[in-house]
C-alpha positions as a printed Julia matrix, in Angstrom:
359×3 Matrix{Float64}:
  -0.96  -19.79   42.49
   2.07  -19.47   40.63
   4.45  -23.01   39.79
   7.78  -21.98   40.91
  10.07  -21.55   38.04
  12.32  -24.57   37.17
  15.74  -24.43   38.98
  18.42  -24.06   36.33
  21.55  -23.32   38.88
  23.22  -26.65   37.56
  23.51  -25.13   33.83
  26.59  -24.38   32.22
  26.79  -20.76   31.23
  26.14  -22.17   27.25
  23.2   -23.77   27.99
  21.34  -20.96   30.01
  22.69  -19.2    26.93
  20.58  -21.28   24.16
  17.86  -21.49   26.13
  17.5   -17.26   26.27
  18.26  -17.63   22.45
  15.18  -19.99   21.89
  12.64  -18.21   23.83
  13.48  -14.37   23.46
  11.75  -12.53   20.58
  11.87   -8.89   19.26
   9.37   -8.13   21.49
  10.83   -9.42   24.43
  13.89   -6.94   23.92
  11.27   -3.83   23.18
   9.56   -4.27   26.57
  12.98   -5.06   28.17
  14.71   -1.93   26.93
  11.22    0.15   27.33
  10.89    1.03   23.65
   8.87   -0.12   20.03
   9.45   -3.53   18.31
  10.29   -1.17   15.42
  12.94    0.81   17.17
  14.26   -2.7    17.68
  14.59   -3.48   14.42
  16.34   -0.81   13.43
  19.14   -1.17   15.95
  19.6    -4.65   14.45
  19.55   -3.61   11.26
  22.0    -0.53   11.49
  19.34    2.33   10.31
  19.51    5.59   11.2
  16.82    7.85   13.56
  18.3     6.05   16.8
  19.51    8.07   19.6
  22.72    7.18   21.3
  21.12    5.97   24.42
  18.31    4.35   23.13
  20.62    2.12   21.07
  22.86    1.35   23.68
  19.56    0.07   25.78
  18.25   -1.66   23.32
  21.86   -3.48   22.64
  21.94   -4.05   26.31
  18.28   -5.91   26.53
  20.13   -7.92   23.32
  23.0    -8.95   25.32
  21.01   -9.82   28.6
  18.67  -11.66   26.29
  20.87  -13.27   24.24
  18.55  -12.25   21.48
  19.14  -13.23   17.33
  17.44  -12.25   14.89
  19.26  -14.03   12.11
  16.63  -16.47   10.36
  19.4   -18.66    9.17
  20.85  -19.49   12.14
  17.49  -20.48   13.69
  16.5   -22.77   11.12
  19.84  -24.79   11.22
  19.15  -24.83   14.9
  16.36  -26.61   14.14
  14.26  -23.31   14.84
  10.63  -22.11   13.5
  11.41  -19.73   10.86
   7.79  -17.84   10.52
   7.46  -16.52    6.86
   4.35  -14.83    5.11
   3.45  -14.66    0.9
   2.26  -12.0    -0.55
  -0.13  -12.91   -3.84
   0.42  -10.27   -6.33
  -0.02   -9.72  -10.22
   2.28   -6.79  -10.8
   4.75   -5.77   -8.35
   6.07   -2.83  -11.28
   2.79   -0.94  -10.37
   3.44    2.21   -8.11
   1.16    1.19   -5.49
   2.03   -2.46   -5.44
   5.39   -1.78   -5.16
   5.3     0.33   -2.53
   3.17   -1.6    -0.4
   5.44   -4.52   -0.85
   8.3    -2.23    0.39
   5.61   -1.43    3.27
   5.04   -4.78    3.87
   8.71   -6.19    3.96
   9.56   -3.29    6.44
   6.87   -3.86    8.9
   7.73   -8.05    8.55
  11.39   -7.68    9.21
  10.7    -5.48   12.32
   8.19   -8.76   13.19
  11.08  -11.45   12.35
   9.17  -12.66    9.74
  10.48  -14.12    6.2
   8.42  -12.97    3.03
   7.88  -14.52   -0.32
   5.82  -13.12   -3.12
   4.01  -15.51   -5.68
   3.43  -13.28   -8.44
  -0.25  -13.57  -10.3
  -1.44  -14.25  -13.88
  -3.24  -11.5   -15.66
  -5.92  -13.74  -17.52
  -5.41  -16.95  -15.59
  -8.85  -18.39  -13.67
  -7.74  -18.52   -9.96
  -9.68  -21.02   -8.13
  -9.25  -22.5    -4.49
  -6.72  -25.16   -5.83
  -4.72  -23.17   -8.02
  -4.23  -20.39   -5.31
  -3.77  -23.15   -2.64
  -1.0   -24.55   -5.02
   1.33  -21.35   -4.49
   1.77  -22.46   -0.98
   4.27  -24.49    0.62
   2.62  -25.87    3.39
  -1.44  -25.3     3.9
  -2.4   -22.71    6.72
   0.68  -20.58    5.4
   0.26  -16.86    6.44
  -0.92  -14.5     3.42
  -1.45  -11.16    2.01
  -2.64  -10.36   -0.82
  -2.58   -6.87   -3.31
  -5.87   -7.15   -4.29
  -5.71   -3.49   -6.33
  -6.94   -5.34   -9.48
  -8.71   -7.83  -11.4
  -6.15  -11.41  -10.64
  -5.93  -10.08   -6.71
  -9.33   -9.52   -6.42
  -9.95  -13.23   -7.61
  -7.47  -14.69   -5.31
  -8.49  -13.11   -2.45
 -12.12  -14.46   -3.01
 -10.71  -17.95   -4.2
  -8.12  -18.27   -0.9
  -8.92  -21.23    1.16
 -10.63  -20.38    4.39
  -7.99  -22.29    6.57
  -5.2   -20.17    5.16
  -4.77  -17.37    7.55
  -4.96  -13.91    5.26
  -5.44   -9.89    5.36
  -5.43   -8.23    2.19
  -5.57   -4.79    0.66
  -8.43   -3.74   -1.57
 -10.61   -1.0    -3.16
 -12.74    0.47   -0.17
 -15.49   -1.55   -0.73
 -18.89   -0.39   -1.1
 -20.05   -1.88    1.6
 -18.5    -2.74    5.44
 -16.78   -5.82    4.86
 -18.79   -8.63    6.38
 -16.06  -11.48    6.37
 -13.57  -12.79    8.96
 -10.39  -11.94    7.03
  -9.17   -8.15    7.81
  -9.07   -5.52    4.84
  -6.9    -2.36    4.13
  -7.48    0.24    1.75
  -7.22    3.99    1.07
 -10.57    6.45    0.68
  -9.98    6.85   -2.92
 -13.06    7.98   -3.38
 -13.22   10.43   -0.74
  -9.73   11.49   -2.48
 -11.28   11.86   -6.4
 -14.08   13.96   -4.87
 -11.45   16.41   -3.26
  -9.92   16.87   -6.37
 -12.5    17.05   -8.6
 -14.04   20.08   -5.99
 -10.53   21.62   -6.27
 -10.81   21.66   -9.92
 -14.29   22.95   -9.71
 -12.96   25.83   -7.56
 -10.72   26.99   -9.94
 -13.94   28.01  -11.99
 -13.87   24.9   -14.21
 -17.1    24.07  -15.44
 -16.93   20.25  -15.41
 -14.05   17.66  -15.36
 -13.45   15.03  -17.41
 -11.48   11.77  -16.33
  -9.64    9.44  -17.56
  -9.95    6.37  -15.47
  -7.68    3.29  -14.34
  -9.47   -0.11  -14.59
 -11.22   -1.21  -11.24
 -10.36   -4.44   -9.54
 -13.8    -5.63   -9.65
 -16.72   -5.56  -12.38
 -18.17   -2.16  -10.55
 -16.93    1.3   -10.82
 -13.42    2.7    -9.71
 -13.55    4.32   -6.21
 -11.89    7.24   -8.01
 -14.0     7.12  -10.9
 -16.95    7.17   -7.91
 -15.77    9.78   -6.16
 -15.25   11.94   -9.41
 -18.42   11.67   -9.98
 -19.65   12.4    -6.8
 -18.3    15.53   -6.74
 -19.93   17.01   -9.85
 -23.37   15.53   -9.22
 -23.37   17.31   -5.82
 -21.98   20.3    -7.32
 -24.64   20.1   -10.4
 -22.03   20.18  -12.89
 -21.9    17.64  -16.61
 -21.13   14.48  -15.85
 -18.78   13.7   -19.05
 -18.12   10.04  -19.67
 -15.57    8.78  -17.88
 -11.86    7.23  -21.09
 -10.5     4.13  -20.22
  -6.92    4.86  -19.93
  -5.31    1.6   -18.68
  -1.75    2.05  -16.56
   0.57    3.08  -18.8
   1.91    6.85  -19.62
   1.23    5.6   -23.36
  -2.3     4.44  -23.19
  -2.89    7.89  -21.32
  -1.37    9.56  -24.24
  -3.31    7.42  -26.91
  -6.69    7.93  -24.98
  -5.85   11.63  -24.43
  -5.5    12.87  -27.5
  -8.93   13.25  -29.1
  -9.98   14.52  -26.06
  -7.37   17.43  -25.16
  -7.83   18.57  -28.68
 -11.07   19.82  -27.87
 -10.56   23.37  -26.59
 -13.87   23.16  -24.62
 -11.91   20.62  -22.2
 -10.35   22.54  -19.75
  -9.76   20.53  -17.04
  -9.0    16.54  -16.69
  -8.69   14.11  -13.26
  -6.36   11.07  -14.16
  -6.44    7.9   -12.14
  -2.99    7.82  -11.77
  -0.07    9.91  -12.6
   1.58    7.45  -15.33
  -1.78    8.87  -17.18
  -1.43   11.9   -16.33
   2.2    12.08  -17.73
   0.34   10.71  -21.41
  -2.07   13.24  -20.99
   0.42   16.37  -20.36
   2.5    14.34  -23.39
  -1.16   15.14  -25.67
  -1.79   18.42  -24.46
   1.57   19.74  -25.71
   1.58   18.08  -29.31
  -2.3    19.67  -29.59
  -1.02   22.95  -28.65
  -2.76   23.64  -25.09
  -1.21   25.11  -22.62
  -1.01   23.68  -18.74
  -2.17   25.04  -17.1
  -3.3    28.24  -18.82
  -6.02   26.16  -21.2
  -5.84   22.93  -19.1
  -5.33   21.86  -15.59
  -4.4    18.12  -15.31
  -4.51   16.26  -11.73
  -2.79   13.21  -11.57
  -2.87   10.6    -8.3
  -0.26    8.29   -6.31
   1.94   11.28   -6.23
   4.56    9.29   -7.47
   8.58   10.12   -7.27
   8.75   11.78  -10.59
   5.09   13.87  -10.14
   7.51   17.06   -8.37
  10.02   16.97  -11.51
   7.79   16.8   -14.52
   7.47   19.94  -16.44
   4.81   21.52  -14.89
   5.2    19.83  -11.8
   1.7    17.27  -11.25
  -0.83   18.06   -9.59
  -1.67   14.92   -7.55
  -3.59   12.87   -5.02
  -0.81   11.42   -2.49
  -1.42    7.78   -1.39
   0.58    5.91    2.01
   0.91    2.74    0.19
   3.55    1.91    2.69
   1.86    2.56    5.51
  -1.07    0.73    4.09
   1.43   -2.17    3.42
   2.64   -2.19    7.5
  -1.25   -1.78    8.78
  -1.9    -4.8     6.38
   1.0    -6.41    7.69
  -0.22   -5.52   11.63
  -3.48   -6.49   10.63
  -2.08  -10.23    9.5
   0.52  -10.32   12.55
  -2.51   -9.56   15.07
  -4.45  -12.2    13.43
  -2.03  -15.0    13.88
  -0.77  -14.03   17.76
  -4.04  -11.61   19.15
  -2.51  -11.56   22.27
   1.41  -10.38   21.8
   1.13   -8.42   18.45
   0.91   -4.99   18.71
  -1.95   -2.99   17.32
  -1.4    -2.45   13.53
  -0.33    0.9    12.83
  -1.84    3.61   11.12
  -1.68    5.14    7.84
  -1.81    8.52    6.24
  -5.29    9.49    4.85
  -4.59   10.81    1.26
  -4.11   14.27    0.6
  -4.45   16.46   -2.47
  -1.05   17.79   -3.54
  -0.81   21.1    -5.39
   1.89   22.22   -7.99
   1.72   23.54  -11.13
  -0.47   21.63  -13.62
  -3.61   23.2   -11.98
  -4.82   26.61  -12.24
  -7.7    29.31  -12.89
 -10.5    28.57  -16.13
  -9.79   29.95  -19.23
 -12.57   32.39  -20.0
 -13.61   30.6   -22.8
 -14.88   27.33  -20.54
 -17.55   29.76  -19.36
């Protein structure tokens, strides 16, 4: 049996007021006005892809609720301000930085604060020194675990810290308690290394970005997945690093080689190096080489030819990540963490046919 609820008849208007301000959350307005936490959040926030009468329901549930969102307001009124940190070592990297962008949306819509604590390269992370980031133990985390110093602090974080991060799909299913996110590069490297294959190509080569972990690259995995099936030459795999200029350096010996006809770059900063080689060594892309980059990154459309790429939702990996997190501190009111895009092989106009010769 139900307790009535507590007669509040003898309140001033202002106090009923402050008490709907304390208790009502984003989510309270979504299910008032019948619509998404997110759609919420961007009424608050003034964005675009509202209609009319949705936004005049969901400023009406605001009103009735005396919902706000503002963070500062609630912590001078003595207010929980929730708040989550994102462990990082280079938020300059395409995918990093998108998934940061990802994961900012998706925290905002939530009412959530974020801070980033940004990673040493080289620096040993053990439990203390990634417990020393924090402001308060059992702080909320996620962590961009795409390479070697997030890898290491996502094994070294604290078990009572409360964490999702986003990794290389492991090997594996995960078997801990923390929730993981990550995009089927490898399925994604083995697409494009058939595609290339396709085009009559008799192997590929690629050059490869460094893994998080001691093992193999997912894309360097699935690369060579797709030629053992297919009964092709493996060729081994150049470490090209990150950088359009350590594709270029690592490129050049091998573009020069007019038996090379077709190359798979692990991301499209390498790819950019490698188109950069092919045109000082005199090859042609795509009529004596085909180049496929991956990320699919703003610039991959506009380069001359346009890149041939592997495109990758790190946003949406960012907001599952996020929803992932979000579901794991309050199970029972979070929604379900969204979904992201599979990747999907984008094709311009570095890629074409064989030359004759490569047969």
């Amino acid at each position: 049996m139900q307790k009535p609820a507590p007669d509040r008849s003898d309140q001033e208007p202002s106090e009923q007021s402050a008490d709907r301000h304390r208790s009502a959350s984003i989510f309270d307005v979504a299910k008032a006005a019948g619509v998404s936490h997110q759609t919420v959040s961007r009424v608050v926030n003034g964005r675009p892809r509202v209609s009319k009468a949705t936004r005049e329901k969901v400023l009406d549930a605001i009103d009735e609720l005396g919902y706000k969102p503002n963070r500062l307001a609630r912590a001078l009124a003595g207010g929980v301000v929730r708040s989550v940190t994102v462990l990082t070592s280079d938020t300059t990297l395409y995918g990093a930085s998108l998934a940061l962008r990802g994961i900012e949306e998706a925290a905002r819509a939530a009412d959530f604060a974020v801070a980033i604590s940004v990673l040493d390269e080289d620096a040993p992370l053990t439990p203390d020194d990634v417990a020393s980031r924090f402001a308060r133990p059992g702080e909320p985390v996620l962590v961009i675990a795409f390479n070697a110093p997030g890898e290491r602090a996502w094994r070294a974080l604290p078990a009572e810290y409360p964490a999702a991060a986003m990794v290389e799909r492991p090997q594996e299913e995960p078997t801990g308690s923390r929730p993981e996110a990550w995009l089927d590069d490898r399925m994604a490297a083995a697409q494009a290394t058939r595609y290339l294959l396709s085009l009559g190509h008799r192997t590929v080569h690629h050059m490869a970005i460094p893994s998080s972990t001691t093992r193999v690259g997912q894309r360097t995995e699935g690369w060579r997945d797709a030629l053992v099936a297919a009964g092709r030459p493996v060729p081994a795999p150049l470490e090209g690093g990150w950088s359009p200029r350590s594709g270029y350096l690592a490129a050049r010996a091998l573009v020069a080689d007019p038996q090379v006809t077709a190359v798979l770059c692990g991301n499209d900063e390498l790819a950019l190096g490698v188109l950069r080689a092919a045109r000082e060594a005199g090859r042609d892309v795509p009529g004596d080489l085909s180049v496929v980059g991956f990320d699919d990154a703003l610039y991959a459309g506009y380069t001359h030819p346009a890149l041939t790429t592997v495109r990758l939702d790190f946003e949406g990996l960012g907001r599952g990540a996020f929803g992932m997190l979000h579901r794991l501190l309050d199970p029972e009111n979070a929604p379900a963490p969204p979904l992201w895009a599979e990747p999907e092989l984008i094709v311009r106009e570095s890629t074409g046919v064989a030359p004759h010769r490569s047969h």
